[in-house]
N, C-alpha and C positions, 0 to 999 in steps of 0.2 A: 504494500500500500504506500508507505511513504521510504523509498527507495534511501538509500545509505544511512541511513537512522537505525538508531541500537529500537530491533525489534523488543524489548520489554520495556524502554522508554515511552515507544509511541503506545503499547498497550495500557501506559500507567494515562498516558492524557486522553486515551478514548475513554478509560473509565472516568475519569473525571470529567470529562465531557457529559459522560450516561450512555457513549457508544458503545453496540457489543458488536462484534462481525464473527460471524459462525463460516466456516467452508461449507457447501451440500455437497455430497458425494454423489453428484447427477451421472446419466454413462449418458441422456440424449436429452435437450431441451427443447421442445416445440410450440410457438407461438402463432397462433391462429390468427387471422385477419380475413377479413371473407372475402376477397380473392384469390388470397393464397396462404400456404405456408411457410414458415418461418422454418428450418430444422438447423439444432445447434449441434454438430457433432463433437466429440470428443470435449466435453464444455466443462470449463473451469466458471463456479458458480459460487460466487458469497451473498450472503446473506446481512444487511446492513441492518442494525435496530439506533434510529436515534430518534428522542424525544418521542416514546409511542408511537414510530411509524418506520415499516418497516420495506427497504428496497431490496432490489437482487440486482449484482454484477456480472452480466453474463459475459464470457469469450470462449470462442473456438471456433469451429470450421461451418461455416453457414451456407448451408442449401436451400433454395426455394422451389417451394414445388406449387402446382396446382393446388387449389381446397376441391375442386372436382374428382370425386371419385369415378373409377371404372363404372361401377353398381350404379350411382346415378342415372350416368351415359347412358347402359343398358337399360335402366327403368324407362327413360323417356323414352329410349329408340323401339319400346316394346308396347307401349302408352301409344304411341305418338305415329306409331308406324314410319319411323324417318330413318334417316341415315345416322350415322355414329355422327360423323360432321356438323349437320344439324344439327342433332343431339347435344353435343357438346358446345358449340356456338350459342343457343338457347340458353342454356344450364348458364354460361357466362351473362349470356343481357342477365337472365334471372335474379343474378347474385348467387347460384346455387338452390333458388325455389324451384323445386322439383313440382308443383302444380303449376306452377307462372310458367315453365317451360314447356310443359305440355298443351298449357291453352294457346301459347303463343306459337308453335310451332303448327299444331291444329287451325288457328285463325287465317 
């Protein structure tokens, strides 16, 4: 945290501060966004507690992926009688509403 400082120093002024910082032993971190995925690989994760409120420091190897699953795509394309393309293009305007993509693809 604070680089070239006698680590039991800086822990004596977080306590006196009221800081605590824990490590999470995470192996995958992933944050959702409805577009898509967040995925933290290999992620080094603290935990911040100051003044009753409590953060995370996330780092590692970050992938993004679709929030559209396979299983969607095939619900609508079986709904909807459309192509996977379709299907999937839908599913996007939708945000992922698997109803809103089926009427819209139908309309």
């Amino acid at each position: 945290m604070f680089q070239g400082m006698d680590p039991r120093l800086v822990k004596q002024a977080m306590k006196k501060m009221g800081m605590k910082q824990e490590d999470i032993p995470a192996i995958e971190v992933i944050i959702k966004c409805g577009d898509k995925n967040l995925i933290i690989h290999n992620p080094n994760v603290q935990k911040m507690i100051m003044m009753g409120e409590e953060s995370f420091q996330i780092t590692g190897q970050i992938e993004e992926t679709s929030a559209i699953s396979e299983e969607d795509i095939q619900t609508v394309m079986e709904q909807a009688s459309c192509s996977k393309e379709t299907a999937k293009k839908a599913l996007e305007k939708s945000n992922g509403d698997l109803a809103q993509a089926i009427i819209n693809v139908q309309s």
